[in-house]
DRENPA-804417 format. One record per atom (N, C-alpha, C): residue number from 1; x, y, z. Coordinates in nm, 3 decimals, decimal comma. Layout:
residues N
     k         u         v         w
   NUM         X         Y         Z
...
end
This chain:
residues 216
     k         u         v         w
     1     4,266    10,122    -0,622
     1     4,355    10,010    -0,655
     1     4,453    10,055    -0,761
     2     4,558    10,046    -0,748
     2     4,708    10,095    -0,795
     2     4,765     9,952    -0,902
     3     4,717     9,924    -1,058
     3     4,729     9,796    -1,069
     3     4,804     9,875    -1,227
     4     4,919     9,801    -1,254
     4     4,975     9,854    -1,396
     4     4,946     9,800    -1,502
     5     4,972     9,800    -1,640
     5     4,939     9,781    -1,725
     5     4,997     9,633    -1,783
     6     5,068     9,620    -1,651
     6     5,127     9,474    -1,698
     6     5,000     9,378    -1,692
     7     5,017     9,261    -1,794
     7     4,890     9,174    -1,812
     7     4,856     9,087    -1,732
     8     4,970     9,054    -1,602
     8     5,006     8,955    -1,503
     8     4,929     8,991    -1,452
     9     4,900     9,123    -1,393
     9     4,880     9,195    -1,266
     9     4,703     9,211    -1,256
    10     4,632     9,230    -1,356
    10     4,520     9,216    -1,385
    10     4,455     9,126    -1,383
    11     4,518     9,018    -1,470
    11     4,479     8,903    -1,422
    11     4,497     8,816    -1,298
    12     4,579     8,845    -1,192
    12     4,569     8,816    -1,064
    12     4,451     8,877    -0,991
    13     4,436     8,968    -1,073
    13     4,263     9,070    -0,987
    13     4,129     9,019    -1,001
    14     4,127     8,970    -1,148
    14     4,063     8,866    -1,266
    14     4,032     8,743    -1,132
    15     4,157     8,698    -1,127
    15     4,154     8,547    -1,033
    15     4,066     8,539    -0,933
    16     4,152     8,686    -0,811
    16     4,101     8,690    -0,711
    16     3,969     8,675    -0,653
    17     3,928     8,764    -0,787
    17     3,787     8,805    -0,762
    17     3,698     8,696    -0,803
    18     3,719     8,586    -0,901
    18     3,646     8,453    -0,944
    18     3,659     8,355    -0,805
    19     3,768     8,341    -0,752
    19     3,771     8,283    -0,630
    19     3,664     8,286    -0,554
    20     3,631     8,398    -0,525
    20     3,558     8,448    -0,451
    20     3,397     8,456    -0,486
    21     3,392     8,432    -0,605
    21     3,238     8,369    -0,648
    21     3,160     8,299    -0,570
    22     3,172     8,197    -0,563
    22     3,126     8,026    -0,491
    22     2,993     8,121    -0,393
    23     3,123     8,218    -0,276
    23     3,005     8,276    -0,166
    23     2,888     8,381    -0,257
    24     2,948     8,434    -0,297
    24     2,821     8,454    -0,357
    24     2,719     8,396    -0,471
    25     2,742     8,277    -0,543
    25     2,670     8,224    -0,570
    25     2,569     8,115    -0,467
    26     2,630     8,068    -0,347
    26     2,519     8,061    -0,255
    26     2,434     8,133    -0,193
    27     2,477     8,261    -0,204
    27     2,404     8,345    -0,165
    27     2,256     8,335    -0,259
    28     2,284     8,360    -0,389
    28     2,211     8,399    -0,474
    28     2,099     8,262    -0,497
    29     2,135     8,174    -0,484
    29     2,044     8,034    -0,501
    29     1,989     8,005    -0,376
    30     2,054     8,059    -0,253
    30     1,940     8,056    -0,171
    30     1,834     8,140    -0,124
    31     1,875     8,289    -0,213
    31     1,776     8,328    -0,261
    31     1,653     8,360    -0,370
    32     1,693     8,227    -0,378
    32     1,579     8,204    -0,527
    32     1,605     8,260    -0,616
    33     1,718     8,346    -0,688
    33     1,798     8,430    -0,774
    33     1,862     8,370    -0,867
    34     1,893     8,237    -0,887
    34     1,958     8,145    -0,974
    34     1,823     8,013    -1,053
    35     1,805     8,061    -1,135
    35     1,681     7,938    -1,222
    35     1,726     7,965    -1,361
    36     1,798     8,027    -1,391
    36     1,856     7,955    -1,526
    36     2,001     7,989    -1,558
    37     2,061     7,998    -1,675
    37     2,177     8,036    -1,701
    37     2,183     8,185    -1,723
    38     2,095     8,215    -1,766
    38     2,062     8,389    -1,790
    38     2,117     8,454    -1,624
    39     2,049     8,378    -1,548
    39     2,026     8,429    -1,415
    39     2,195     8,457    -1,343
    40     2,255     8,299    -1,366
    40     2,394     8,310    -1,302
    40     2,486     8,408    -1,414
    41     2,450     8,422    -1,515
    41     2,583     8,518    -1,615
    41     2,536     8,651    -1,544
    42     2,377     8,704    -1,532
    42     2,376     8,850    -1,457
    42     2,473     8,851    -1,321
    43     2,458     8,730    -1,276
    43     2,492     8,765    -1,096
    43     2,660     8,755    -1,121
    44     2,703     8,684    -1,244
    44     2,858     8,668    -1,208
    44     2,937     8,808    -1,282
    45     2,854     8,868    -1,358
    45     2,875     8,998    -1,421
    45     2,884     9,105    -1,293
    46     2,747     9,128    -1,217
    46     2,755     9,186    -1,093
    46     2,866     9,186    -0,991
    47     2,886     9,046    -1,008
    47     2,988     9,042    -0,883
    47     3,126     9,090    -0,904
    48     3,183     9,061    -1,003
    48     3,276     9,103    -1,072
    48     3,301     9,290    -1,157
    49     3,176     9,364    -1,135
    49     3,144     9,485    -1,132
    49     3,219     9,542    -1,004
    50     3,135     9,445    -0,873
    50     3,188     9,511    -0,756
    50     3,280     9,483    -0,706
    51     3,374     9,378    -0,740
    51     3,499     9,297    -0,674
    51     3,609     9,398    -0,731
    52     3,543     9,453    -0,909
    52     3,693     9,513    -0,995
    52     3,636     9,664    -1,023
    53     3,531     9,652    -1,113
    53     3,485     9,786    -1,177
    53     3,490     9,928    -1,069
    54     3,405     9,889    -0,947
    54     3,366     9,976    -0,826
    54     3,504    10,067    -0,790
    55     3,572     9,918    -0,772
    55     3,774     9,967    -0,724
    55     3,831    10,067    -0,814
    56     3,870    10,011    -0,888
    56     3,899    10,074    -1,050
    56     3,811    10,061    -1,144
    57     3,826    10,234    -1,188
    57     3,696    10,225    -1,363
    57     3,796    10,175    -1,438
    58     3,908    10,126    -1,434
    58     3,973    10,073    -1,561
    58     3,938     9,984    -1,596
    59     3,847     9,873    -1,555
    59     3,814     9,746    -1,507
    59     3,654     9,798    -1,609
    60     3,671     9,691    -1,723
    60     3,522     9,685    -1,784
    60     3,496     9,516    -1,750
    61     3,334     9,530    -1,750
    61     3,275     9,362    -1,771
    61     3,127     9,354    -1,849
    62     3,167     9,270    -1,947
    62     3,013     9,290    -2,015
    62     2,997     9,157    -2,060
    63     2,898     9,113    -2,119
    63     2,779     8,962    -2,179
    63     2,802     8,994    -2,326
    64     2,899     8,898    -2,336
    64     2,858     8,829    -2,502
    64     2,898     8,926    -2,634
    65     3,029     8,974    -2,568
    65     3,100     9,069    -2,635
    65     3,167     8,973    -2,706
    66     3,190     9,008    -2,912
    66     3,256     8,926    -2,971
    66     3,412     8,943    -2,935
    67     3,474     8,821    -2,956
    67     3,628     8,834    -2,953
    67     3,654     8,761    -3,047
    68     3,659     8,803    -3,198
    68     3,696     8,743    -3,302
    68     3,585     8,686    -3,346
    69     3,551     8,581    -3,327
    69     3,414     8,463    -3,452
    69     3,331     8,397    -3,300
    70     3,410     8,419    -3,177
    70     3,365     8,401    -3,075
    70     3,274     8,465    -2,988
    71     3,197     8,482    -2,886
    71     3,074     8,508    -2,804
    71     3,139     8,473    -2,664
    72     3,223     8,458    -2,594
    72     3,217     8,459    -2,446
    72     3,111     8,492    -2,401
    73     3,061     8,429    -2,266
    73     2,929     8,463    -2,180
    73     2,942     8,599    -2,121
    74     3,110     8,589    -2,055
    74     3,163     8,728    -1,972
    74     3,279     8,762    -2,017
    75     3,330     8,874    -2,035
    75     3,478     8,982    -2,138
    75     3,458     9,026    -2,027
    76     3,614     9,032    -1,984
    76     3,686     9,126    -1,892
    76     3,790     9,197    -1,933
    77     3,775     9,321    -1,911
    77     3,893     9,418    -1,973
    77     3,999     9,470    -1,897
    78     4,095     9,532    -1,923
    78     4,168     9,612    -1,857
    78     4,191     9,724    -1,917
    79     4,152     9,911    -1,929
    79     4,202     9,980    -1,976
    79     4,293    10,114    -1,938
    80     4,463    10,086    -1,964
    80     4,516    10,228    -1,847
    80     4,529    10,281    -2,025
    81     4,422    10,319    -2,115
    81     4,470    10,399    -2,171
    81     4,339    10,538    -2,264
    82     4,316    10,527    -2,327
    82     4,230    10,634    -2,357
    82     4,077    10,545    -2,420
    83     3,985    10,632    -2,367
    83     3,864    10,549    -2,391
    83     3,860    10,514    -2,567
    84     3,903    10,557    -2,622
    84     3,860    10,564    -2,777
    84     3,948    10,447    -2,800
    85     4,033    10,417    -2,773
    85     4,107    10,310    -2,809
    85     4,067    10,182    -2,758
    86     3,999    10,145    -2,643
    86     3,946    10,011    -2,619
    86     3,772    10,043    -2,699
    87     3,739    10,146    -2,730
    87     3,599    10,166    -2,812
    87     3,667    10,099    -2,964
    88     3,789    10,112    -3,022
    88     3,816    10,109    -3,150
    88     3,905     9,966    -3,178
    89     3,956     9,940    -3,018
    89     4,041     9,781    -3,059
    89     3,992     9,698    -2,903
    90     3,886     9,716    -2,858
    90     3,885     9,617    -2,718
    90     3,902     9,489    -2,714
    91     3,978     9,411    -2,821
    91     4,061     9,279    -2,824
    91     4,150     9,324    -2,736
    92     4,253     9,422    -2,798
    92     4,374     9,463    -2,747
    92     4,387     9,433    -2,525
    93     4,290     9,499    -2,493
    93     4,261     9,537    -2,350
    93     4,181     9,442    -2,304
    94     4,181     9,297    -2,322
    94     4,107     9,188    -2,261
    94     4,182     9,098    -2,195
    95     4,167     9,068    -2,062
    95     4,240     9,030    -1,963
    95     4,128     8,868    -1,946
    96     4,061     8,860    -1,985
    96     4,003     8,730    -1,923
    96     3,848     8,692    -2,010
    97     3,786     8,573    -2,012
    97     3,684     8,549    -2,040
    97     3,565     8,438    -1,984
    98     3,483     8,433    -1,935
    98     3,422     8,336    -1,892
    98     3,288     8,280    -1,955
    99     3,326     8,124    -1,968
    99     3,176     8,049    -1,988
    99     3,101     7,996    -1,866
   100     3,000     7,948    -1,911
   100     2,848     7,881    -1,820
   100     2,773     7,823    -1,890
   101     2,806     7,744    -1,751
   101     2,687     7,589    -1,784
   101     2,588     7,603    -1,655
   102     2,491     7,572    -1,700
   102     2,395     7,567    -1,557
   102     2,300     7,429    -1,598
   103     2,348     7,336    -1,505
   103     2,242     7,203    -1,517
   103     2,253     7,158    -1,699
   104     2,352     7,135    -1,741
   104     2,341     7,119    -1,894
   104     2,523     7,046    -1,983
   105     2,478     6,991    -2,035
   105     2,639     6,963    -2,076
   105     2,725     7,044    -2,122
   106     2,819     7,024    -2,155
   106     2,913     7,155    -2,146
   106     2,946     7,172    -2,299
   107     2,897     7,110    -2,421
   107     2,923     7,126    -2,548
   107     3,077     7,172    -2,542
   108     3,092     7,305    -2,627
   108     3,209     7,299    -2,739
   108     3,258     7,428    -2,627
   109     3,192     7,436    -2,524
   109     3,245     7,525    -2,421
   109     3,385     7,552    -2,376
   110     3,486     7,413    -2,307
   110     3,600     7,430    -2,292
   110     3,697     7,415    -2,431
   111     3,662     7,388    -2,562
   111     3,742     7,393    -2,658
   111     3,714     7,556    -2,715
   112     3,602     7,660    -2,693
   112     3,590     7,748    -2,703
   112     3,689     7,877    -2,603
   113     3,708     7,809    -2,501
   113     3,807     7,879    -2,420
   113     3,933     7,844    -2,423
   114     3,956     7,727    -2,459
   114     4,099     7,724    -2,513
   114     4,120     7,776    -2,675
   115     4,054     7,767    -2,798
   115     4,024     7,886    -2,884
   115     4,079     8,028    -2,848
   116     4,024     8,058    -2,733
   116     3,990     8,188    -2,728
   116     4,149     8,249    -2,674
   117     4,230     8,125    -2,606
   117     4,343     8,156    -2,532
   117     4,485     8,110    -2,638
   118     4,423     8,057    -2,727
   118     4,578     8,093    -2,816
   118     4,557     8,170    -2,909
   119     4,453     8,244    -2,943
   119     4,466     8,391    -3,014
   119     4,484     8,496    -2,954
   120     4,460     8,481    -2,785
   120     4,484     8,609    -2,712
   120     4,572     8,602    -2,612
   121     4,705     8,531    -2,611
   121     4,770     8,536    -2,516
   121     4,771     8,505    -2,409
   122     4,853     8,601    -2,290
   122     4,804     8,570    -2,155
   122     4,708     8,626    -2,102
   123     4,583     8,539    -2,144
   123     4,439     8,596    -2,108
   123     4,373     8,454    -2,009
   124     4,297     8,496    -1,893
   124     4,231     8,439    -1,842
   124     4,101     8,348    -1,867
   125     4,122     8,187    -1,863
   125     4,022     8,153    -1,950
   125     3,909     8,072    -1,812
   126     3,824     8,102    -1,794
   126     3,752     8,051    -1,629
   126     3,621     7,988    -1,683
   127     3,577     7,821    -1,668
   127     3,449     7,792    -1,693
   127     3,389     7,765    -1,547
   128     3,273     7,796    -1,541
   128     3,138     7,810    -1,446
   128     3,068     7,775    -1,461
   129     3,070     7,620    -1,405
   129     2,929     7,465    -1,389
   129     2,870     7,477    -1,263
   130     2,798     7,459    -1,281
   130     2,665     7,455    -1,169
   130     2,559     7,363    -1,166
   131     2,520     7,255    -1,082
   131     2,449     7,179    -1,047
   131     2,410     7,117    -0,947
   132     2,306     7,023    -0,936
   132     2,326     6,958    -0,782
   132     2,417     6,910    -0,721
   133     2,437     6,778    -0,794
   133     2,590     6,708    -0,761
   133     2,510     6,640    -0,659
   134     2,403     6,599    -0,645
   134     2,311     6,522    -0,511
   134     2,255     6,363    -0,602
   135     2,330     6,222    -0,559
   135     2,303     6,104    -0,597
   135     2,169     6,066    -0,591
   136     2,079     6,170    -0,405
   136     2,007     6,149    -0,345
   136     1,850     6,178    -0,486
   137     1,907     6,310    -0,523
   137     1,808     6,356    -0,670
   137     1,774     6,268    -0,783
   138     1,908     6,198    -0,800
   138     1,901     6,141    -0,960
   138     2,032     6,091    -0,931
   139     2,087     5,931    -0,932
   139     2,204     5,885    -0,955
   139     2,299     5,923    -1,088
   140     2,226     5,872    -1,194
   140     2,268     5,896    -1,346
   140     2,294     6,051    -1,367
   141     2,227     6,126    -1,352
   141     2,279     6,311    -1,345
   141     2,373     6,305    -1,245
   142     2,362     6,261    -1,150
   142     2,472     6,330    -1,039
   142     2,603     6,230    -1,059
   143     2,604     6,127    -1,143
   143     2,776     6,038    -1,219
   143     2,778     6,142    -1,360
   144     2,679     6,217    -1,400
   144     2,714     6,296    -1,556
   144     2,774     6,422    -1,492
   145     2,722     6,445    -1,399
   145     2,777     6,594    -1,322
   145     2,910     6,612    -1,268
   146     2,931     6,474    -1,208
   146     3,076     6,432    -1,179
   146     3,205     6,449    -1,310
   147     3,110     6,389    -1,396
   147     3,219     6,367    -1,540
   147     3,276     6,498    -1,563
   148     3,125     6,581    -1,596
   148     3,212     6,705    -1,652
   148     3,251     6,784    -1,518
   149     3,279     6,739    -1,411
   149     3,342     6,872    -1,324
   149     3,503     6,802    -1,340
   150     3,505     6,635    -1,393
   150     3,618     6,590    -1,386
   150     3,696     6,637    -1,514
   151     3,624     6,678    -1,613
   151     3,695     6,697    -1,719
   151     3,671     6,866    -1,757
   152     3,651     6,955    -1,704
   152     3,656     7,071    -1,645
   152     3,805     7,108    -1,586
   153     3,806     6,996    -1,447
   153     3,896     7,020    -1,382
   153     4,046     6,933    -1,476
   154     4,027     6,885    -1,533
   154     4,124     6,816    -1,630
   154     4,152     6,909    -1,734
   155     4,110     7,006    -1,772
   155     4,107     7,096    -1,845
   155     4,201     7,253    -1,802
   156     4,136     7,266    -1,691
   156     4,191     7,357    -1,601
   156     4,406     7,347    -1,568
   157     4,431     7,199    -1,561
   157     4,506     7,152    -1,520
   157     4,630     7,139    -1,619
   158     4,559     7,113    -1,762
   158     4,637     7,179    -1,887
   158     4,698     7,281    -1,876
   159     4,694     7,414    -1,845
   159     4,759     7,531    -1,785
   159     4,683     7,607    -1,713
   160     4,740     7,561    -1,585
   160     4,687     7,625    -1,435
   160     4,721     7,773    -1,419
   161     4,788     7,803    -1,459
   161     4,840     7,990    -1,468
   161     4,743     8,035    -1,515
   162     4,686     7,965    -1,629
   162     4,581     8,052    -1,736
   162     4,471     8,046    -1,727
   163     4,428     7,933    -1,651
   163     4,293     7,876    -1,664
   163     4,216     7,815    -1,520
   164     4,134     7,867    -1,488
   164     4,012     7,820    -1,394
   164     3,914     7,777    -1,352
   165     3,838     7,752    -1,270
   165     3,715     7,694    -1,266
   165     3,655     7,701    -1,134
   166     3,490     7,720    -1,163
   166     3,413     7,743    -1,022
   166     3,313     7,644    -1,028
   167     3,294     7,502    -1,003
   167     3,217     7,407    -0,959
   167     3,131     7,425    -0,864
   168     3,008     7,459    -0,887
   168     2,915     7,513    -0,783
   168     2,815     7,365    -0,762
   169     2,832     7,344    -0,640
   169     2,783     7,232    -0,628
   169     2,627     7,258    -0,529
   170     2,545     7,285    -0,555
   170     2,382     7,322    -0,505
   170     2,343     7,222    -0,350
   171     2,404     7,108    -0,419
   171     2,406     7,017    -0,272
   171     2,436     7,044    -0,136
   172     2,572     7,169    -0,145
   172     2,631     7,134    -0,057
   172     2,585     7,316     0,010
   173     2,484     7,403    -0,044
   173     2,436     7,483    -0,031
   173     2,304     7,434     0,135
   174     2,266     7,352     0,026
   174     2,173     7,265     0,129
   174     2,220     7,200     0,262
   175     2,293     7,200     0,229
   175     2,389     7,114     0,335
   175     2,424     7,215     0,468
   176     2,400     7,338     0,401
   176     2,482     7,401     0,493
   176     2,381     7,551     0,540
   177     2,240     7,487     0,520
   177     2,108     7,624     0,538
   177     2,157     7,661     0,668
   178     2,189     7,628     0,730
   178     2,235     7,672     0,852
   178     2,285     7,800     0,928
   179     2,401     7,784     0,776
   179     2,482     7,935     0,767
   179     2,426     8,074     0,731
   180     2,332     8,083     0,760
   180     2,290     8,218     0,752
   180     2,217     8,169     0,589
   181     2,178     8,103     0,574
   181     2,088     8,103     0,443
   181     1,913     8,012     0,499
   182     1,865     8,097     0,373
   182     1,705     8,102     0,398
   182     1,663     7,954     0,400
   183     1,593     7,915     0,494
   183     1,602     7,734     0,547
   183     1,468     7,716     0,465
   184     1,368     7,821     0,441
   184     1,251     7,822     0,384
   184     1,282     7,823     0,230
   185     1,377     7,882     0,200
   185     1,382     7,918     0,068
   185     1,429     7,799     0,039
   186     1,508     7,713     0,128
   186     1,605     7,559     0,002
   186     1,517     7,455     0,030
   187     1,405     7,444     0,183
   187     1,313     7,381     0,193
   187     1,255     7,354     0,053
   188     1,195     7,462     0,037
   188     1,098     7,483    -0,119
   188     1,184     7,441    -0,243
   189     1,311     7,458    -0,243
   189     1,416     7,425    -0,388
   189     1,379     7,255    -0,384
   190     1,424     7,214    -0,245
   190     1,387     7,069    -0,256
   190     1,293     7,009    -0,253
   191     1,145     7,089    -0,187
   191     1,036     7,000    -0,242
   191     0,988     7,013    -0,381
   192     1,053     7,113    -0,452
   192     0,994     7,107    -0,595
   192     1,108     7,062    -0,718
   193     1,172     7,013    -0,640
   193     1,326     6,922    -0,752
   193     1,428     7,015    -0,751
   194     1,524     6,956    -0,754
   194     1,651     7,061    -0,794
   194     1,680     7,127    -0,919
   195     1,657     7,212    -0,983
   195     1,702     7,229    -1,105
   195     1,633     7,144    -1,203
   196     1,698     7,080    -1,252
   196     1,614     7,030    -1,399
   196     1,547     6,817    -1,356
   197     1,581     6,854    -1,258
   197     1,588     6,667    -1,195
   197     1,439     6,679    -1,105
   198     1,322     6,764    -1,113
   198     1,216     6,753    -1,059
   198     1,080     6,628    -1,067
   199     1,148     6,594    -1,206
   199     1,054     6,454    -1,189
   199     1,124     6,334    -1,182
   200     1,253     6,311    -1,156
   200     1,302     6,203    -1,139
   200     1,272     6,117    -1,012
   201     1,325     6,039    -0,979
   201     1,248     5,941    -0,958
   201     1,296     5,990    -0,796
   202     1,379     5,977    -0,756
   202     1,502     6,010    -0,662
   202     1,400     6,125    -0,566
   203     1,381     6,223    -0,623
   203     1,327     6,315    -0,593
   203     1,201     6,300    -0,508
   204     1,086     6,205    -0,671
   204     0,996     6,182    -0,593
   204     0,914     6,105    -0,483
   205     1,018     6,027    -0,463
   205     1,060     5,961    -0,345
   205     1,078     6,040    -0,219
   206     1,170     6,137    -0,235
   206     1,206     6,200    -0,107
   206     1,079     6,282    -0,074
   207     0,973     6,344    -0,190
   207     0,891     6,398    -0,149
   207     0,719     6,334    -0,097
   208     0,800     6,207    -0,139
   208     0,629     6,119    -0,071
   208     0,695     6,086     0,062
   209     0,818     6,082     0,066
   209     0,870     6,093     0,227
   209     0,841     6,181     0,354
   210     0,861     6,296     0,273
   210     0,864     6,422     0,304
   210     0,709     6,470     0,329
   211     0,613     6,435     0,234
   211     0,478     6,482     0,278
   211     0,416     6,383     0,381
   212     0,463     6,250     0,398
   212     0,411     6,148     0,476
   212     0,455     6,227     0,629
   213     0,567     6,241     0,622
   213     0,616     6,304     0,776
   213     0,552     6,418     0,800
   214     0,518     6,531     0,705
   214     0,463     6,621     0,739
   214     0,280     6,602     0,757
   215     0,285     6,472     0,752
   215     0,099     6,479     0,763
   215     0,098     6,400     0,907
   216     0,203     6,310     0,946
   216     0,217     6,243     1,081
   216     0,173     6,336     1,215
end
C-alpha cells in the first residue's frame, strides 16, 4: 500500500478499515470471543493489525497508549519516517484513536475523544458500543441502549470528517445465525442472557418458554 504522509490519506485507511469492523465483530460473538470489554479492544486491535499493519509496517496499533493526560483504548499511528522519532515523539505520528463501551454507559468517553481531537488536529476520533439492543431481553436497557447509540450518533454528527462510530447491535447477530454463524453457539448466548441482562425478567421468561417447548 502506497499511502503518503499526508494526514488525509491515512486516515481514510483509519476509516476504511473501522467500517469494516461490524463483520468481524459478529464473527467474534458468535464465537463466544466477545464477554467483556477486554475481549472486544483485543479483537478490534487485531483487526486493524490486519486491515493496516500486515499492508504497511508504517501502520502501528496498540492499547492504552498515553496521548497527553489521556489513555485511549486503541492509538493508531502513521510512520513514513525513522523509527526513533515516533519512539521519541509518537504524538507527532497519530492518525486516530478509539474508545469502548461494552454493555455499560458511556461516562466521560465521548468528551474524552473530543479532548483528544482539539489537541491533535486532524486525527480520527471513533467510539465502539456494543450491546443487545433486544426490548425482547429487558425493555428499560434496550430504551438506555437506544439513548446512548442516539447520542453517540449525535456526537459523531458534530464533525463527520473526523469522527465515527460502530454500534454493534448483538440482536441483530441473532437474527441472522443463519449466515454462516454458529446456531449452537447464539442458541447458548440466549439461553443464558445476553450480556449483562441474564436475570432480567424478559429473559427469564423467554427461557421458561424455551425449556417448556423443549420438554413437549
Amino acid at each position: 500500500m502506497n499511502i503518503s504522509m499526508s494526514p488525509k490519506k491515512p486516515q481514510k485507511c483509519l476509516r476504511r478499515a473501522l467500517v469494516g469492523l461490524p463483520k468481524r465483530l459478529a464473527r467474534e460473538y458468535a464465537a463466544l470471543c466477545i464477554r467483556s470489554e477486554r475481549d472486544l479492544e483485543a479483537i478490534i486491535v487485531d483487526h486493524l493489525r490486519l486491515a493496516l499493519v500486515r499492508k504497511d509496517p508504517r501502520w502501528k496499533v496498540g492499547a492504552n497508549h498515553s496521548i497527553g493526560r489521556y489513555f485511549p483504548d486503541v492509538v493508531c499511528y502513521f510512520c513514513d519516517d525513522k523509527p526513533d522519532n515516533l519512539l521519541q515523539d509518537p504524538q507527532r505520528f497519530v492518525v486516530g484513536f478509539i474508545e469502548i463501551k461494552w454493555a455499560s454507559n458511556l461516562g466521560r468517553d465521548l468528551r474524552k475523544l473530543s479532548s483528544l481531537q482539539r489537541t491533535g488536529g486532524e486525527r480520527l476520533a471513533w467510539m465502539v458500543y456494543g450491546d443487545h439492543f433486544d426490548a425482547s431481553i429487558h425493555k428499560e436497557n434496550f430504551r438506555k441502549q437506544s439513548q446512548r447509540a442516539a447520542q453517540i450518533m449525535k456526537w459523531v454528527r458534530g464533525s463527520p470528517k473526523n469522527r465515527g462510530a460502530t454500534i454493534f447491535k448483538t440482536r441483530l447477530v441473532h437474527a441472522q445465525k443463519h449466515r454462516g454463524h454458529s446456531a449452537t453457539n447464539l442458541d447458548a448466548l440466549r439461553r443464558n442472557g445476553w450480556i449483562n441482562d441474564k436475570n432480567a425478567r424478559a429473559a427469564q421468561q423467554w427461557h421458561a418458554a424455551d425449556g417448556a417447548a423443549r420438554r413437549r
